[in-house]
BAVEX-999736 format. One record per atom (N, C-alpha, C, O, CB): x, y, z. Coordinates in steps of 0.2 Angstrom, whole numbers, padded with zeros to 4 digits, always signed. Last residue first. Glycine has a CB too. Layout:
BEGIN
XYZ...
END
This chain:
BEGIN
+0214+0859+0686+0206+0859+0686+0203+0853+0689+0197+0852+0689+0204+0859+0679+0221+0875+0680+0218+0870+0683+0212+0868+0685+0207+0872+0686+0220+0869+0686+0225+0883+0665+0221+0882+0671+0220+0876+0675+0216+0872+0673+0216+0884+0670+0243+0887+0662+0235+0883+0660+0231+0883+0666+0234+0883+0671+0235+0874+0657+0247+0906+0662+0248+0898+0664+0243+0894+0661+0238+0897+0658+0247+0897+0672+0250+0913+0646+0251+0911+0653+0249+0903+0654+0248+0898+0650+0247+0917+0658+0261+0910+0635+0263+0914+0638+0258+0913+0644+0261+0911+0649+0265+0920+0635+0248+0918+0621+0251+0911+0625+0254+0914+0630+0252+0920+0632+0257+0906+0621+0238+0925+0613+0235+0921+0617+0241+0917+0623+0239+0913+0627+0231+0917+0613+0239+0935+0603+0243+0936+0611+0241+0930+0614+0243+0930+0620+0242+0943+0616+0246+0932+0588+0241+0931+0593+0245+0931+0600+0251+0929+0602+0238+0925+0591+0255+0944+0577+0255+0937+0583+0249+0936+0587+0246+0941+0590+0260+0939+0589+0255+0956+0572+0248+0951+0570+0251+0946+0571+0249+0942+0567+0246+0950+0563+0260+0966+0577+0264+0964+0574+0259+0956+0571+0262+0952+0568+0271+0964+0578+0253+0972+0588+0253+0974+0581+0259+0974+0577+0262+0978+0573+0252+0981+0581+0242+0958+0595+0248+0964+0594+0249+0966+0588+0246+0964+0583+0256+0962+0596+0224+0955+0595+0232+0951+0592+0237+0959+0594+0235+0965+0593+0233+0948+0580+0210+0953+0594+0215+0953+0600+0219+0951+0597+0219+0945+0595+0215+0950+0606+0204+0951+0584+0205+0958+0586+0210+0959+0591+0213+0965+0592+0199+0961+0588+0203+0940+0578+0208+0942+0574+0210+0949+0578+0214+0953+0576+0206+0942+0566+0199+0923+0581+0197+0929+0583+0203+0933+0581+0209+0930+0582+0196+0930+0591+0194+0910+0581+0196+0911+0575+0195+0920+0575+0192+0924+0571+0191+0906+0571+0191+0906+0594+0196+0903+0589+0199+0906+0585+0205+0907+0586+0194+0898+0585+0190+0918+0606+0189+0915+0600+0192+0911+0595+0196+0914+0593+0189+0919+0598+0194+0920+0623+0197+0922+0618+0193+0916+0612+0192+0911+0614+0206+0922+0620+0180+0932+0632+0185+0925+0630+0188+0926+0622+0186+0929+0617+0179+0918+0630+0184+0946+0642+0185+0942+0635+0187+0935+0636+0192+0932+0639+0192+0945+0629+0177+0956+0654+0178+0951+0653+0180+0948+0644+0175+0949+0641+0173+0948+0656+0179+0971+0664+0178+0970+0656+0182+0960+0654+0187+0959+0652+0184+0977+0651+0170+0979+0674+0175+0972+0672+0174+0969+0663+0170+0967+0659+0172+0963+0678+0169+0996+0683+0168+0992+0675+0173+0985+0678+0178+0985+0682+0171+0998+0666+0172+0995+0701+0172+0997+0695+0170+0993+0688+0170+0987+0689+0179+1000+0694+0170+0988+0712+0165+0994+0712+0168+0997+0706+0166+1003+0706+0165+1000+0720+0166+0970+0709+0170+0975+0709+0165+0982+0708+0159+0982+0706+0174+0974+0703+0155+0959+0711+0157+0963+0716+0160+0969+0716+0159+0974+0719+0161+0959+0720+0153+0952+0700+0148+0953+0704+0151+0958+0708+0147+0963+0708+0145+0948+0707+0167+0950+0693+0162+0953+0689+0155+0955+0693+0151+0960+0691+0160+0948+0684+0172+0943+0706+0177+0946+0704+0171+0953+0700+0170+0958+0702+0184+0941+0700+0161+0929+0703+0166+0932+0708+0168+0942+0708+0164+0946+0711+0174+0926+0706+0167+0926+0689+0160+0928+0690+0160+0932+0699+0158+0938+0700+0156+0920+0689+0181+0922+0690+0178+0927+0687+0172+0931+0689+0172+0937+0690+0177+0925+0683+0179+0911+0702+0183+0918+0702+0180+0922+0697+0177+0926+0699+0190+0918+0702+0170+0903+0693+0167+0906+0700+0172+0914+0702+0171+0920+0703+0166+0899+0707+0172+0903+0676+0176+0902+0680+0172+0907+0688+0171+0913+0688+0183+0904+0678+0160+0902+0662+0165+0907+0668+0167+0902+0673+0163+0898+0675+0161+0913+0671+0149+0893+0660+0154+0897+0656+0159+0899+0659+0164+0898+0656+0151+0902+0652+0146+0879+0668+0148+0884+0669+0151+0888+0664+0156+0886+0662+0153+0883+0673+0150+0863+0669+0144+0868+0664+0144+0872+0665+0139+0874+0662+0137+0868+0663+0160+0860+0672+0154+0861+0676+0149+0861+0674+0144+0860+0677+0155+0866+0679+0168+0854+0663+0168+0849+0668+0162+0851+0675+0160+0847+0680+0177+0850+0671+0167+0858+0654+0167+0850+0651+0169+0847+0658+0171+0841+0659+0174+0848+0643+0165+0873+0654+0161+0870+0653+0160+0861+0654+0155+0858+0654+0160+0872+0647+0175+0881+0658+0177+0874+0661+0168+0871+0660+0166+0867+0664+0181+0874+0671+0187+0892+0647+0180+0889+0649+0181+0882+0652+0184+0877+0650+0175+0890+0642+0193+0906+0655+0197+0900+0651+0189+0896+0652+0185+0896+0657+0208+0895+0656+0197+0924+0651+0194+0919+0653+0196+0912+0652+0200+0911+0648+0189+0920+0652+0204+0939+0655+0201+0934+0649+0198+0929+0654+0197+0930+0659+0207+0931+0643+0200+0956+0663+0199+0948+0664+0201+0943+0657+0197+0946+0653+0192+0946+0666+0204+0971+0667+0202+0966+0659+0203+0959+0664+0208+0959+0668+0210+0968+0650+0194+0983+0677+0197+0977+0677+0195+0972+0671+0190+0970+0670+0197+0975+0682+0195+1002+0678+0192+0995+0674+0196+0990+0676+0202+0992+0676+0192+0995+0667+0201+1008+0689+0193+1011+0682+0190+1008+0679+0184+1010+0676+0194+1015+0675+0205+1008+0704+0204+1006+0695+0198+1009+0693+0193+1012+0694+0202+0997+0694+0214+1011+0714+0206+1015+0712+0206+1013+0705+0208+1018+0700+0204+1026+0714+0220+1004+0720+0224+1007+0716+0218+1012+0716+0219+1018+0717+0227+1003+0710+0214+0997+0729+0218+1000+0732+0222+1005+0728+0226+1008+0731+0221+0997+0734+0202+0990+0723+0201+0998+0727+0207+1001+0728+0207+1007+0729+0197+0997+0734+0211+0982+0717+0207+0986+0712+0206+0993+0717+0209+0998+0716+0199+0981+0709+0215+0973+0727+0220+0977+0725+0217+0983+0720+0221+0988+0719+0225+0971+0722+0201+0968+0732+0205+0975+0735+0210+0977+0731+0209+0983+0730+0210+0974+0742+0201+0961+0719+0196+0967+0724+0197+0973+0728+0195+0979+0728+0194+0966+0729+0210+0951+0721+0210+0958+0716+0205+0959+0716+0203+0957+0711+0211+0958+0709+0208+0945+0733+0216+0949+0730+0213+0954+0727+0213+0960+0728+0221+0945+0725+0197+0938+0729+0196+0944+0734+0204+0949+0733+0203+0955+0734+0194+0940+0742+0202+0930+0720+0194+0935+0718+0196+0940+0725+0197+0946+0725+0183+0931+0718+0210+0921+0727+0211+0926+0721+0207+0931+0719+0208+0937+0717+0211+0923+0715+0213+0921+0744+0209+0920+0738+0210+0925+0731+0210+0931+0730+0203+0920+0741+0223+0922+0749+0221+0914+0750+0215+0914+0746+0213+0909+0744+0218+0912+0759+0240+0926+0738+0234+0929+0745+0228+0921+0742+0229+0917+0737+0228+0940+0742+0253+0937+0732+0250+0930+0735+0244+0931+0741+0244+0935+0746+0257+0926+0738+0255+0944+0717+0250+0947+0722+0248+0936+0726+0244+0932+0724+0241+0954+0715+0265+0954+0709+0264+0946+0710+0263+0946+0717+0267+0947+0721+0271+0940+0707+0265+0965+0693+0264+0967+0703+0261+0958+0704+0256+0956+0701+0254+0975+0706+0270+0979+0683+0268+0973+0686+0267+0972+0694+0267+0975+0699+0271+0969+0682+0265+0994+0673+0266+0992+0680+0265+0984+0682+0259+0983+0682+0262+0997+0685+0270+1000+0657+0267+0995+0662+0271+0993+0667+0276+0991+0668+0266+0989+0659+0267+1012+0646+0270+1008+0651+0267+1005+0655+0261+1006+0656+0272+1012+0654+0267+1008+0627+0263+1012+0634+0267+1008+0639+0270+1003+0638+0252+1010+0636+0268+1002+0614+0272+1009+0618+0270+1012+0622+0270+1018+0622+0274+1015+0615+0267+0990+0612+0261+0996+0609+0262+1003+0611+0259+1008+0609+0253+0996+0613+0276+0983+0614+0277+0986+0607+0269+0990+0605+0266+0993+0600+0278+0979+0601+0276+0985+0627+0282+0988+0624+0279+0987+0616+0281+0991+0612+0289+0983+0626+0265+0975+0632+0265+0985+0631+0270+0987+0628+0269+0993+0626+0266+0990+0639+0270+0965+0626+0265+0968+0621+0265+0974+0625+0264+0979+0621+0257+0964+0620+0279+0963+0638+0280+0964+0629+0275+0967+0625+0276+0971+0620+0281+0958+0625+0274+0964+0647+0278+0967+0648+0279+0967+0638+0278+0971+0634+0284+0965+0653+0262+0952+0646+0262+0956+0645+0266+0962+0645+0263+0967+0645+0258+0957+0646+0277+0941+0646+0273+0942+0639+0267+0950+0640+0266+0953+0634+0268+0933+0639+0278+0945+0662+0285+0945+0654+0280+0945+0648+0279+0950+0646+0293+0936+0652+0268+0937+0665+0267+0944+0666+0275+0947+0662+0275+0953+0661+0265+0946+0676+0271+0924+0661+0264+0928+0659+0268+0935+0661+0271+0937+0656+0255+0927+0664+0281+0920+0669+0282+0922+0661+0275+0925+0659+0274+0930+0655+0283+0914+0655+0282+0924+0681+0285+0929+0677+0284+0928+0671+0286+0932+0666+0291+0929+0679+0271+0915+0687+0269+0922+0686+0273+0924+0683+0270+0927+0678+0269+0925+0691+0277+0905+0684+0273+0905+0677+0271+0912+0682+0268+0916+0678+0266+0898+0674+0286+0905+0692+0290+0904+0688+0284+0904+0684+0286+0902+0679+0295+0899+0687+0278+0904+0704+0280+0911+0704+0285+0910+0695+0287+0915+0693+0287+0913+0713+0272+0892+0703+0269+0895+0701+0272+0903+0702+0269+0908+0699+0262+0893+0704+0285+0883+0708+0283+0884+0699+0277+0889+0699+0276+0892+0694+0280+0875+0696+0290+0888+0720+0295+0890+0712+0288+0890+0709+0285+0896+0708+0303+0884+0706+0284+0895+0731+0279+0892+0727+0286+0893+0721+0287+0899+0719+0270+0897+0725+0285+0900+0751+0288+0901+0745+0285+0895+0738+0284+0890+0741+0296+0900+0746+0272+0909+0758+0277+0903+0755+0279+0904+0748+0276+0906+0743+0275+0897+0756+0265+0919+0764+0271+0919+0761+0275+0914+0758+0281+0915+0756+0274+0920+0765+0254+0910+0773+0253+0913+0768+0259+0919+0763+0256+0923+0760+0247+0915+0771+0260+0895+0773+0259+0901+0776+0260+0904+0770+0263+0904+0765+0264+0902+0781+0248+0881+0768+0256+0884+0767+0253+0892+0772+0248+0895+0773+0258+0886+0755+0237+0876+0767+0242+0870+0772+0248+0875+0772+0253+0873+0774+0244+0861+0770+0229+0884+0762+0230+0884+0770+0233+0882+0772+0235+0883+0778+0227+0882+0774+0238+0889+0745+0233+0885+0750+0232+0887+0759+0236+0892+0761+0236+0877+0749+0236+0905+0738+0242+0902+0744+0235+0895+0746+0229+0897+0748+0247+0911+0753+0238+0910+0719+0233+0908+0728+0237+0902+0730+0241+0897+0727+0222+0904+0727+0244+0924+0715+0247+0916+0718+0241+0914+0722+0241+0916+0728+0255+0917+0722+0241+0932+0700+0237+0931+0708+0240+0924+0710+0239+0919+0707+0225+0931+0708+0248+0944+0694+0246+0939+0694+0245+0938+0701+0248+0941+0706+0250+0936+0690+0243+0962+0685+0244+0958+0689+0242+0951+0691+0236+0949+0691+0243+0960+0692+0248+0977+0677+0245+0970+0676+0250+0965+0682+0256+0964+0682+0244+0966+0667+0241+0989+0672+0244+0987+0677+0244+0980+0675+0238+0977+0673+0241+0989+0683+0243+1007+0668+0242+1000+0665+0244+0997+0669+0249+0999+0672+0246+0998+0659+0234+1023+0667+0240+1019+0670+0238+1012+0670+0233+1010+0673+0242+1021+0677+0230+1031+0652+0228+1027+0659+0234+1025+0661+0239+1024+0657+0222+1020+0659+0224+1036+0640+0229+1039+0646+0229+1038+0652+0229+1042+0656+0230+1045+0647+0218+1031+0631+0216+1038+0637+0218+1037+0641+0216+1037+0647+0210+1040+0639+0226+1026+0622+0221+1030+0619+0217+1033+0626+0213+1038+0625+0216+1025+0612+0231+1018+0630+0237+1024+0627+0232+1030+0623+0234+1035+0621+0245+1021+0619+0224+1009+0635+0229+1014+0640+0231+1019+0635+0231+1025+0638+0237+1009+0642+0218+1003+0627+0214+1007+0628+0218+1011+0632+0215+1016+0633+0209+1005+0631+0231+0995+0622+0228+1001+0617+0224+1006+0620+0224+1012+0617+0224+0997+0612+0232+0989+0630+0236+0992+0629+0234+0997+0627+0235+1003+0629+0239+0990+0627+0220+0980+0632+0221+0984+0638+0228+0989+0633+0227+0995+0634+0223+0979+0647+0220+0974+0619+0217+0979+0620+0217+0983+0626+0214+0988+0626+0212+0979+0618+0233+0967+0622+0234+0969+0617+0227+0976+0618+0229+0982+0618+0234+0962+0610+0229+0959+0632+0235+0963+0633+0234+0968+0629+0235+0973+0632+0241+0961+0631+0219+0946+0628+0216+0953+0632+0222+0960+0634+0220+0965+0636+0212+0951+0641+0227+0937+0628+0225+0940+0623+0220+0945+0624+0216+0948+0620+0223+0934+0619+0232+0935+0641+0239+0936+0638+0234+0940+0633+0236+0946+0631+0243+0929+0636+0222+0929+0653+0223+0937+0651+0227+0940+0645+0226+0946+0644+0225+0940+0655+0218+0917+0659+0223+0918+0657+0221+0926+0653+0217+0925+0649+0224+0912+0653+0214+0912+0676+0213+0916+0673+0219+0920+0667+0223+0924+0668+0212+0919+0679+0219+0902+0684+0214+0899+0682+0211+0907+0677+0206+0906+0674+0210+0895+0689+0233+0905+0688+0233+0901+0685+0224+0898+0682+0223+0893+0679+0237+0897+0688+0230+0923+0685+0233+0919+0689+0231+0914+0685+0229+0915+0679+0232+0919+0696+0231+0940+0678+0232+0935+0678+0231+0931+0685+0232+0934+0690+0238+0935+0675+0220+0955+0675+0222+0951+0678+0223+0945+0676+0219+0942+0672+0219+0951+0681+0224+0971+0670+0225+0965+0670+0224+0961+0675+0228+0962+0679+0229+0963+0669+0217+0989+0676+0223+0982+0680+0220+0975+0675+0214+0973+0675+0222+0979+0694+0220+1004+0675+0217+0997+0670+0222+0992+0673+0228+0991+0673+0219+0997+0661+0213+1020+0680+0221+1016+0680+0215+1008+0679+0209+1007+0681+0228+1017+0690+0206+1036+0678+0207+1031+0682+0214+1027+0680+0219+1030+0679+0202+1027+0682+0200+1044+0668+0206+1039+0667+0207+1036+0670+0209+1031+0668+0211+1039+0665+0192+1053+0677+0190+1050+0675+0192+1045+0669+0188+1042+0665+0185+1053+0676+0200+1059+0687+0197+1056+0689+0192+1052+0684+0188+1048+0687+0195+1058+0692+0212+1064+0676+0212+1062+0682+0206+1056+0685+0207+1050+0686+0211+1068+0685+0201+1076+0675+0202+1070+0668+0207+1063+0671+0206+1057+0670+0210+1075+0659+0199+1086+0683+0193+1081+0682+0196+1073+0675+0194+1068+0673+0186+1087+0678+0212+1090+0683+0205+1086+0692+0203+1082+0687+0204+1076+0687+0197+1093+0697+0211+1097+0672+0216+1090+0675+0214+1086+0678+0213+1080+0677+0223+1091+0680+0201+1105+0672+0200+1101+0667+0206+1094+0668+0205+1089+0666+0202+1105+0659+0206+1113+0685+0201+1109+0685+0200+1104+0681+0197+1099+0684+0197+1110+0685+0218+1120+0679+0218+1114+0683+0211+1109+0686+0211+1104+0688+0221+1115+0688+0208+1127+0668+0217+1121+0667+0217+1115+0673+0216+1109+0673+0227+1126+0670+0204+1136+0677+0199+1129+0671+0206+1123+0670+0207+1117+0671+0196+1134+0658+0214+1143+0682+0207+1138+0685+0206+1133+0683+0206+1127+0686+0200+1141+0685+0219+1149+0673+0227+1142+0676+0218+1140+0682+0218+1134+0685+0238+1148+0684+0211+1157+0668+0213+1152+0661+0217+1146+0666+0218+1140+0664+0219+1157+0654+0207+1166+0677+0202+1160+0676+0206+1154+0672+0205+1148+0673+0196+1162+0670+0223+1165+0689+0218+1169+0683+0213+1163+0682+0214+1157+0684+0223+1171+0674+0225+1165+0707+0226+1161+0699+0221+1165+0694+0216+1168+0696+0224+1150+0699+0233+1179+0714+0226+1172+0714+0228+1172+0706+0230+1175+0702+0214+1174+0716+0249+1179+0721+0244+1183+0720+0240+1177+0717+0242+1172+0717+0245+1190+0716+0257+1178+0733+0253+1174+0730+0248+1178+0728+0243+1180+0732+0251+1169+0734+0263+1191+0736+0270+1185+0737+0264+1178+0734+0267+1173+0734+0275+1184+0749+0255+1200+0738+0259+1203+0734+0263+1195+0730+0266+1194+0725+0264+1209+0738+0247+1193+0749+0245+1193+0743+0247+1195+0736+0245+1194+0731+0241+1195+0744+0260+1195+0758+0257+1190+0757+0253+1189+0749+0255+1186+0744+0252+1190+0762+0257+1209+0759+0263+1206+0757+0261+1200+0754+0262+1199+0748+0268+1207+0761+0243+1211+0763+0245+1214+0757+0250+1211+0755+0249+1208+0750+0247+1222+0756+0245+1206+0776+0243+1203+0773+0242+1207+0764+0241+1204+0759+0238+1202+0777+0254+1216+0781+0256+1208+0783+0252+1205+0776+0255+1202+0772+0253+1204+0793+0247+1227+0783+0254+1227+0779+0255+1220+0777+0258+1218+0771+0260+1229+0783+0235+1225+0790+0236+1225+0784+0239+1225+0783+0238+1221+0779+0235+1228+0782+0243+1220+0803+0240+1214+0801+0238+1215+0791+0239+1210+0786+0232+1213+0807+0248+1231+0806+0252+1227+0804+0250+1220+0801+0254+1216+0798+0254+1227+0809+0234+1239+0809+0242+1242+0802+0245+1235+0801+0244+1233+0795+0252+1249+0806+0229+1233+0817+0227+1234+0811+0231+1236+0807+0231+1234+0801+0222+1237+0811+0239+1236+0829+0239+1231+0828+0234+1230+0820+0235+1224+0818+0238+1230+0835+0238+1252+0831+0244+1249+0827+0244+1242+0826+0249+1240+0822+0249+1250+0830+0226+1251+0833+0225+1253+0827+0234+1251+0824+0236+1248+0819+0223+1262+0827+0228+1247+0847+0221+1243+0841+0225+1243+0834+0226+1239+0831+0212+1247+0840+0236+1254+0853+0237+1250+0851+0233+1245+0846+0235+1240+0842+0237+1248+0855+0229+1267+0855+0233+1266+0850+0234+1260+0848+0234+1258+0842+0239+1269+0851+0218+1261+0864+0216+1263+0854+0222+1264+0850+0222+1263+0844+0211+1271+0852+0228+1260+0873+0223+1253+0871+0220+1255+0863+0221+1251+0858+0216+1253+0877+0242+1267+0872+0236+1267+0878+0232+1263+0871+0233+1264+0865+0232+1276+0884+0258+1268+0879+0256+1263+0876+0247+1266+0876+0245+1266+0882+0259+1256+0880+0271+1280+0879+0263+1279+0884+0262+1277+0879+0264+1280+0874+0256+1286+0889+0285+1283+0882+0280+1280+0876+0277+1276+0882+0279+1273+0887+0283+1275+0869+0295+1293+0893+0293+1287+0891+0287+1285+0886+0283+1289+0887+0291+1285+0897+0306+1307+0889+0300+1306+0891+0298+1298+0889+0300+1296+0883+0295+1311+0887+0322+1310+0892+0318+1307+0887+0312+1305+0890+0312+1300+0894+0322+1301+0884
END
């Protein structure tokens, strides 16, 4: 039996067979998306990026309960992801973990009262009890961290003690964020913020201090 003489152009060329075969199969085993599965997923890409996700914000000097009702609404009418979160500011004399009953006991009822109004607008809600030394800056980052689209604020006015309309965390929070803030004060006599059961949402969170 005569030995197989390997010599250099055979090899080329058998080394081009194999790489053709190799890659025909491949492309047999993924063949390329049609225009119609292109545009599909680009029209996702893009809707994606531009519903983004809606975070509430509560803590005690920021009440939000009557701003629920149209973060909900704007959730389910484009399809955002709902969030709402309460801000514990931790003083210095406490480690920044400590434990707080009473203001972790008005985190859960605010943020129980917006669990309810998403439940009867029928959008889902993500909550989240966010402890940190400063509130405005909490929900800055926590805004980039999620990549918000918008942040709902309500407001509580401390005209009668600053002359301030807004609260510095607000204003705070409205100067800096790298997305829309949609701030509401709530109205006496205001009929657009209510659930759709014509309750006012205004109760349920904390009072502000002052």
């Amino acid at each position: 039996m005569n030995p197989v003489e390997v010599t250099l152009p055979g090899g080329v060329i058998a080394l081009i067979i194999a790489t053709t075969t190799i890659a025909v199969l491949w492309w047999m085993m993924h063949p390329p998306a049609s225009s119609i599965q292109r545009m599909a997923a680009e029209a996702e890409s893009e809707l994606k990026s531009l519903v983004g996700s809606i975070i509430v914000v509560f803590s005690p000097e920021i009440a939000s309960a009557h701003m629920m009702a149209l973060a909900a609404k704007l959730a389910r009418g484009e399809r955002s992801a709902l969030t709402a979160i309460y801000v514990i500011e931790v003083p210095y004399t406490l480690p920044p973990d400590a434990e707080m009953p009473e203001e972790e006991r008005l985190a859960l009822d605010a943020l129980g009262t917006a669990e309810t109004i998403a439940q009867k607008n029928d959008v889902d809600l993500s909550t989240e009890v966010l402890k940190s030394r400063s509130t405005s800056q909490a929900v800055l980052d926590y805004a980039k961290s999620q990549k918000a689209n918008i942040i709902i604020l309500g407001s509580y006015r401390e005209g009668k003690y600053t002359g301030a309309p807004l609260s510095r965390t607000i204003e705070f929070i409205a100067a800096n964020a790298k997305c829309d803030v949609l701030i509401g004060v709530e109205g006496k006599h205001g009929t657009l913020l209510v659930d759709e059961t014509g309750q006012a949402t205004g109760t349920g969170s904390a009072e502000p201090r002052t």
